[in-house]
C-alpha positions as CSV (number, residue, x, y, z in Angstrom):
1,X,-16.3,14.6,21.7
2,X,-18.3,12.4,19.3
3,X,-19.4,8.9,21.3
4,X,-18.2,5.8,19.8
5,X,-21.0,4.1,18.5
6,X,-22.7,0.6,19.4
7,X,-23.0,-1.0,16.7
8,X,-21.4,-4.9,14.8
9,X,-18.8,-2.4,13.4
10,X,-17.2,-2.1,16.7
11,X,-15.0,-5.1,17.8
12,X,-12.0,-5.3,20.9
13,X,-9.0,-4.9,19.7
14,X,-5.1,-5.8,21.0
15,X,-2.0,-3.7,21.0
16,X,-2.4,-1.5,24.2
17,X,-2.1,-0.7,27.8
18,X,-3.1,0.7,30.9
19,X,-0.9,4.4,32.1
20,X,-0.3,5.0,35.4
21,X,-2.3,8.2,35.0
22,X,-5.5,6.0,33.9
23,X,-5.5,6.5,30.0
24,X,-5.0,3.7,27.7
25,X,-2.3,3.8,25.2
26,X,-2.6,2.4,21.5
27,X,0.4,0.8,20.9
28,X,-0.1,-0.4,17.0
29,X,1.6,2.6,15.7
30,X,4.4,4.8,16.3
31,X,1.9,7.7,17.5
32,X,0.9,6.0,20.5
33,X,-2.4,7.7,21.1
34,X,-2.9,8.1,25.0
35,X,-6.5,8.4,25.6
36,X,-9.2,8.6,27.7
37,X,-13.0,6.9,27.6
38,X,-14.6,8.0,24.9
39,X,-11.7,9.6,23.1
40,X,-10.2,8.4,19.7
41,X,-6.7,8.4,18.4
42,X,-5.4,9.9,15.4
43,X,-6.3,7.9,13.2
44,X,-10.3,8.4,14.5
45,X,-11.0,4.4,13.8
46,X,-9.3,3.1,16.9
47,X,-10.5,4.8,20.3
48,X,-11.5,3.8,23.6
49,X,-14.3,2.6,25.1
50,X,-14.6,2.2,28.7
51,X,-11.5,-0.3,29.4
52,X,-10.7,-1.7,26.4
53,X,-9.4,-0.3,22.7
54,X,-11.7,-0.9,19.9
55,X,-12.0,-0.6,16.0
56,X,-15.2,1.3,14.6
57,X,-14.8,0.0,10.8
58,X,-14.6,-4.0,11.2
59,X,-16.7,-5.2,8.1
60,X,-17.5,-1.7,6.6
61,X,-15.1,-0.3,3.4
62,X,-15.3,2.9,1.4
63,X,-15.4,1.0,-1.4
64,X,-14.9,-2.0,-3.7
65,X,-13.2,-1.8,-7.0
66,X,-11.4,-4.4,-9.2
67,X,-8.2,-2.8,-10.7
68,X,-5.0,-3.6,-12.3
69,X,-2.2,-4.9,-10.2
70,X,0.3,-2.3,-11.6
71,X,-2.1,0.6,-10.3
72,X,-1.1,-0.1,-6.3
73,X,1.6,-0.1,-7.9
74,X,2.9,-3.9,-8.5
75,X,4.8,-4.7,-11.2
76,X,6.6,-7.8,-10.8
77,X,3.4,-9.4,-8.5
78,X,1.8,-11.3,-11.0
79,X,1.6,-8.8,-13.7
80,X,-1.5,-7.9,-16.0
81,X,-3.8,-9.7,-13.2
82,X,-6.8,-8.5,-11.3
83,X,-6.6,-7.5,-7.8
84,X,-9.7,-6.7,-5.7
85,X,-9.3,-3.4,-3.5
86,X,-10.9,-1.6,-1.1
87,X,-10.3,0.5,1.8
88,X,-12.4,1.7,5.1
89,X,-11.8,5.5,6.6
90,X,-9.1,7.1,8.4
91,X,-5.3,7.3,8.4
92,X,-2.5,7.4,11.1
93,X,-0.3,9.8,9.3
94,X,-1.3,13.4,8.5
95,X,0.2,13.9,4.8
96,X,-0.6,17.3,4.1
97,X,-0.1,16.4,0.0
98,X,-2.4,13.4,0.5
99,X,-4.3,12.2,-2.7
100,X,-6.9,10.3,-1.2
101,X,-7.8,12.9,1.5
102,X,-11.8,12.3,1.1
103,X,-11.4,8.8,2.7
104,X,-7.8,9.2,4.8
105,X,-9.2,12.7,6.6
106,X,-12.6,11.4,6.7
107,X,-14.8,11.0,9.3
108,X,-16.2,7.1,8.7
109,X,-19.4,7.7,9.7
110,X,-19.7,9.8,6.6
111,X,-17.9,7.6,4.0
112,X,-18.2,3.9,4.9
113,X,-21.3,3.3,2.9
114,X,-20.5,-0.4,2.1
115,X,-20.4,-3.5,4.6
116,X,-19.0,-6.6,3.3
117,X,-17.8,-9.7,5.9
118,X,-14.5,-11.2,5.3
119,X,-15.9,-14.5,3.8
120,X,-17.6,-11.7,0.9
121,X,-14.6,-10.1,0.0
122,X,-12.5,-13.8,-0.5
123,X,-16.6,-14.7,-2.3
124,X,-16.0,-12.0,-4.7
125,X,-12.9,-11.9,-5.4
126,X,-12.7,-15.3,-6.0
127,X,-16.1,-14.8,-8.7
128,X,-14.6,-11.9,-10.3
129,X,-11.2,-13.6,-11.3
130,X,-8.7,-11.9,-9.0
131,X,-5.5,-13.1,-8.1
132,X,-5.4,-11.3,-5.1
133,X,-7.0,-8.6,-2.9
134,X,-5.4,-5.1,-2.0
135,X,-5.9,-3.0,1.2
136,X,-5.6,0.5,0.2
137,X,-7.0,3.5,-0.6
138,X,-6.1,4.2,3.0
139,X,-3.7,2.4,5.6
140,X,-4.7,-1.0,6.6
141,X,-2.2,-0.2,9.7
142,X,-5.6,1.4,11.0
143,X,-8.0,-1.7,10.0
144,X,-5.4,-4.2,10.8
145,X,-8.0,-7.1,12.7
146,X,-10.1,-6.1,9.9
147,X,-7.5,-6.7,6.9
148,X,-5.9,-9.8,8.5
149,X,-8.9,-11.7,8.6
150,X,-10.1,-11.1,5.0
151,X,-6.8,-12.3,4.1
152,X,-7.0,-15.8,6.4
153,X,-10.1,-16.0,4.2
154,X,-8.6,-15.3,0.6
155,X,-5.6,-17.5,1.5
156,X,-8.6,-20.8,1.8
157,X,-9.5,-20.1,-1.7
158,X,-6.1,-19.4,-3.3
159,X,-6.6,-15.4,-3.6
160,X,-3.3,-13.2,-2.2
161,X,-3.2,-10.4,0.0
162,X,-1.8,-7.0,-1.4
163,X,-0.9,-4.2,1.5
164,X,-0.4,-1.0,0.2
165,X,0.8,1.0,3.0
166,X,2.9,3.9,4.4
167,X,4.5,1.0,7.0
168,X,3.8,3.5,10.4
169,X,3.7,0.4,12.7
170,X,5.1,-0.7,15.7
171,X,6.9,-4.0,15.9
172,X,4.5,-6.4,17.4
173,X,1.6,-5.9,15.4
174,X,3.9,-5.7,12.4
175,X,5.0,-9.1,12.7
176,X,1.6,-10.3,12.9
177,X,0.4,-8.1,10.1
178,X,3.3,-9.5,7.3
179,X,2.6,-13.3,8.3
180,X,-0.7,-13.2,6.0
181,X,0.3,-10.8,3.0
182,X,1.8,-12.1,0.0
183,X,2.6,-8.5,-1.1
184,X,3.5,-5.1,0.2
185,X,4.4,-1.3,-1.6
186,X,5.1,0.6,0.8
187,X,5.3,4.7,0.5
188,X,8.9,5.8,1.6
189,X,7.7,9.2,1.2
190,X,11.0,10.6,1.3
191,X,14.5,10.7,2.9
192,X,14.7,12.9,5.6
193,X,13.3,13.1,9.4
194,X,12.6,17.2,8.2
195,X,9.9,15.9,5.7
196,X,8.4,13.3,7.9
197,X,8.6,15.8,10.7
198,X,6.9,18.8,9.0
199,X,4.5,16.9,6.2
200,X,3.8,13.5,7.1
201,X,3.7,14.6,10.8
202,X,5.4,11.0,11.6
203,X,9.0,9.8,11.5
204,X,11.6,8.2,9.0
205,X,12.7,5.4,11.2
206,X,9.9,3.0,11.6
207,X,9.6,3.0,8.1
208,X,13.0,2.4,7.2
209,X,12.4,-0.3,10.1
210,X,9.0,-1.7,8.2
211,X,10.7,-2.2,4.6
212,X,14.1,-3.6,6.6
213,X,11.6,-6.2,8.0
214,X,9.1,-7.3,5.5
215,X,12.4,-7.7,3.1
216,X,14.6,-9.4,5.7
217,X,12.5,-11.3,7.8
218,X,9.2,-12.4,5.7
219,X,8.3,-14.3,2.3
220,X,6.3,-10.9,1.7
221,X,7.1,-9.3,-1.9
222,X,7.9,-6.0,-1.5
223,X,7.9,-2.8,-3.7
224,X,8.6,0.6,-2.8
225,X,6.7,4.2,-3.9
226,X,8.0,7.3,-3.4
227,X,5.7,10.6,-4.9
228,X,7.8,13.3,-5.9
229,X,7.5,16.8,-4.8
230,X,8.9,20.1,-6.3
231,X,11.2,21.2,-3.8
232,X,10.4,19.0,-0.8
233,X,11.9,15.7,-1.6
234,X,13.2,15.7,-5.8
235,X,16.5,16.7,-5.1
236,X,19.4,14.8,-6.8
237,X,21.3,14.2,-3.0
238,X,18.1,13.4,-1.6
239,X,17.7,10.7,-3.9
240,X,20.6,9.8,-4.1
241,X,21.2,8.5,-0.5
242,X,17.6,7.5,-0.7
243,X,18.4,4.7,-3.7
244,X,22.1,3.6,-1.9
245,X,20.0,3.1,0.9
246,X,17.4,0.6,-0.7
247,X,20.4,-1.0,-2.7
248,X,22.7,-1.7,0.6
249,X,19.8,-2.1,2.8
250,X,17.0,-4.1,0.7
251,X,19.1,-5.2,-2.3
252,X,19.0,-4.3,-5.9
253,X,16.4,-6.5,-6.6
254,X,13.3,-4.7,-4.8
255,X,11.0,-2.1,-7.3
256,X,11.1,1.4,-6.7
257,X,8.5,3.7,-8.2
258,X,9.0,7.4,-8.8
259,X,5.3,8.5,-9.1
260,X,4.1,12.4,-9.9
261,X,2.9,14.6,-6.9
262,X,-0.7,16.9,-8.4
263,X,-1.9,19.5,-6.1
264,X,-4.2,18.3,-3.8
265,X,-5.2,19.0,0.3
266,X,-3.2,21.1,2.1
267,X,-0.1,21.5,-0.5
268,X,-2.3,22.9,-3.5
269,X,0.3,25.9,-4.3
270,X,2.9,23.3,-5.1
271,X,3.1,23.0,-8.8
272,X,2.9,18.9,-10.4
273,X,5.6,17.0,-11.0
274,X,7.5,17.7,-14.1
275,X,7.9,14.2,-16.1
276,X,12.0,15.2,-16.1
277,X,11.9,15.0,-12.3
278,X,10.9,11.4,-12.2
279,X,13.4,10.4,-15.1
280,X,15.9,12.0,-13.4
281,X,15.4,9.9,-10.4
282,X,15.1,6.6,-12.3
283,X,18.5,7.7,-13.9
284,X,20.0,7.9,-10.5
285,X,18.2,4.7,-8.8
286,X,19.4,3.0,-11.7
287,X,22.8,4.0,-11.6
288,X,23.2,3.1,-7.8
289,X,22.5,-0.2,-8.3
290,X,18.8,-0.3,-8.5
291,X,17.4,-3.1,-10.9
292,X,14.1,-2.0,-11.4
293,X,13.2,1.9,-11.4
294,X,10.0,3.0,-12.8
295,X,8.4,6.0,-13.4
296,X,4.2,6.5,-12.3
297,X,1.3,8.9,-12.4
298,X,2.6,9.6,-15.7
299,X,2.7,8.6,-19.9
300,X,6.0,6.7,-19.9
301,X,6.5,3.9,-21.7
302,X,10.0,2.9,-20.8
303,X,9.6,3.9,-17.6
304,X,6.9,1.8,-17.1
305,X,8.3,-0.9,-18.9
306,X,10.7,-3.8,-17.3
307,X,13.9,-4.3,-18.6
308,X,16.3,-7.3,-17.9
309,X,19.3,-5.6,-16.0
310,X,21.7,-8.0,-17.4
311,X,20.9,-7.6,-21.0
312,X,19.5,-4.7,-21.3
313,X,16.2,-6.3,-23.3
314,X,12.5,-5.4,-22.4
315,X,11.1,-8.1,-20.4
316,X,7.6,-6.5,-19.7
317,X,6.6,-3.8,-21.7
318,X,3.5,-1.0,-20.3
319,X,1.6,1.4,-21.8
320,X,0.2,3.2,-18.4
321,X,-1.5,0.1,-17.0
322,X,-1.9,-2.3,-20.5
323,X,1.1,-4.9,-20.9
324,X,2.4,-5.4,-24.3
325,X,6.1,-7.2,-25.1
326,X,5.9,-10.2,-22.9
327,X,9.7,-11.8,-23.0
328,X,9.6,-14.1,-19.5
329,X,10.1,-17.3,-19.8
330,X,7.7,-19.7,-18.0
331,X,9.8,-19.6,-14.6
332,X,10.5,-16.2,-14.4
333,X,13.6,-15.7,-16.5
334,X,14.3,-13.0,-19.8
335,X,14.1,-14.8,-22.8
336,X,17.2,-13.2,-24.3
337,X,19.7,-14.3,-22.0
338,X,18.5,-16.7,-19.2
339,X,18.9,-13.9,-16.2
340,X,16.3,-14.7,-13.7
341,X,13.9,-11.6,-13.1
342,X,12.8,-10.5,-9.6
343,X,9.6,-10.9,-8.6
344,X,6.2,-13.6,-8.3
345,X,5.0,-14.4,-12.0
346,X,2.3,-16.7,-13.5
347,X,4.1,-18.7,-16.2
348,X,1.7,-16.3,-18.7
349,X,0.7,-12.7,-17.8
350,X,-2.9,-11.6,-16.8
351,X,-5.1,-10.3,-19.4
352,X,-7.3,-7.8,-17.0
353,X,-5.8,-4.6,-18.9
354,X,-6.7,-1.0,-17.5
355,X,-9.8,-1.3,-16.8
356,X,-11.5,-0.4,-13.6
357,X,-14.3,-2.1,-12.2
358,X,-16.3,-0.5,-9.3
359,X,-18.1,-3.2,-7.3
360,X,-21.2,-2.7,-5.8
361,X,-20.8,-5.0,-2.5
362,X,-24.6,-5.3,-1.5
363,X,-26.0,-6.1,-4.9
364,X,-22.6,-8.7,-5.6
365,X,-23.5,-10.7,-2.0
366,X,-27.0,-10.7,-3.0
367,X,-26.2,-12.5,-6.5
368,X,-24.1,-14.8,-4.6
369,X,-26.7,-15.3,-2.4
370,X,-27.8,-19.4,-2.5
């Protein structure tokens, strides 16, 4: 049992309670780790020390990068801008396909490398002309004291909060989470409890739950992603009752994203995604209903692209993560024939392009440094 260390890293943290048999149990996620002193859950960021639950990555990240917005992916939350991410360590699912295993599955002492306070993230972001700030990477579920209080700090200098998430939460903390984001995508990694169950080793419910809440009963723009895999979850039922789902559930309006699976961690004898597969599932989204279908993870311009549901004319075009056509009107309507198009738009689009920025945190506070 590695001891959980002493150190400003390490704050108390809400969301649990005391067993009968003695152990404390984390009640932020579905899991509900019950553990004794010393032990840590899941996730390995939240654990307990002596009576009380704490979080070991308050202030520390994996990283800092500026990206484009439509890289979380976001494509109808002020698109073409610049969003600050970063992420911390851990995760609270166990995704055996997942693509960012070297910080999800990693131990943080080993990969959180930079420390930056809330008040530095909102600093920066703020310098480096985002509109807003993403947690990703991995599941801000895990950092959420962490997460919610760099976004009470972007909030007091105009900067919005981006959670890109797989939405394993339990209700309480959920509620407090969505009051401070502007923005959510959240993975509905598939359709079935047998997936969640065998791959994700979590369940479909509370995520079903999560996107039913954030759409229903928060001002929180939400956008769903769903990576494709050959033979687990690409199958025309499954996707089928996936998109009638979102449509009666969510409403037509809400973003899906069809993104391509590449072998990675523990599924690396699973072929990629063939670029048919995720056509195929626009097609059907689209013909259930759903307004907005795109295609990710691979060269597609019309899939990328945003087209007015009522006309039929390209509203926002993409090439990967550059924009090109740009046919909204200054309140959010096509051009062609007045039909108002879903989402949180700038009267102009962003200009950040595809570029990636990495930020080095210590050197950036230091510049900013009186």
């Amino acid at each position: 049992m590695e001891a959980i260390p002493e150190d400003d890293a390490v704050i108390d943290v809400n969301y649990w309670h005391k067993l009968d048999d003695g152990r404390l149990q984390c009640d932020l996620c579905p899991r509900y780790c019950k553990l004794h002193d010393g032990q840590r859950g899941l996730c390995f960021v939240r654990g307990r020390r002596g009576d009380t639950m704490v979080l070991t990555t308050y202030g520390r990240s994996s990283g800092f990068c500026v990206d484009p917005i439509e890289k979380k992916p976001l494509n109808h939350f002020y698109p073409g801008s610049a969003v600050f991410s970063f992420g911390t360590a851990g995760c609270n699912l166990a995704c055996k396909f997942c693509q960012n295993w070297d910080i999800s599955k990693s131990r943080e002492i080993d990969t959180l490398a930079d420390a930056a306070t809330p008040e530095a993230i909102a600093r920066a972001a703020e310098e480096l002309d985002c509109r807003s700030v993403a947690y990703t990477y991995n599941d801000p579920v895990i950092f959420h004291e962490y997460a919610i209080d760099v976004a009470k700090a972007c909030h007091e200098r105009d900067i919005r909060s981006v959670a890109v998430t797989a939405g394993y939460v339990c209700a309480e903390p959920r509620g407090e989470f969505y009051r401070h984001m502007d923005a959510a995508n959240v993975d509905l990694k598939a359709f079935t409890e047998r997936f969640y169950h065998k791959i994700v080793g979590g369940h479909l419910q509370p995520v079903l739950e999560t996107l039913e809440y954030i759409k229903h009963e928060t001002d929180t723009w939400l956008e769903t992603t769903t990576l494709l895999i050959p033979g687990e979850n690409d199958s025309d039922a499954e996707l089928d009752e996936m998109t009638k789902w979102v449509v009666d559930k969510l409403g037509p309006d809400v973003p899906m994203h069809f993104t391509a699976f590449h072998p990675d961690w523990k599924m690396r004898d699973i072929p990629p995604t063939p670029p048919e597969t995720l056509t195929r599932a626009r097609k059907i989204a689209m013909d259930n209903g759903v307004r907005y279908a795109y295609t990710g993870n691979v060269h597609d311009e019309d899939g990328g692209s945003t087209w007015c549901h009522q006309c039929g004319k390209k509203l926002i075009g993409r090439d990967w993560y550059t924009l090109g056509e740009w046919n909204l009107t200054a309140d959010g309507k096509c051009r062609f024939c007045g039909t108002p198009c879903a989402g949180v738009f700038d009267s102009q689009p962003g200009t950040w392009g595809a570029q990636r920025r990495p930020v080095n945190m210590r050197e950036f506070t230091l510049h900013l440094t009186p």
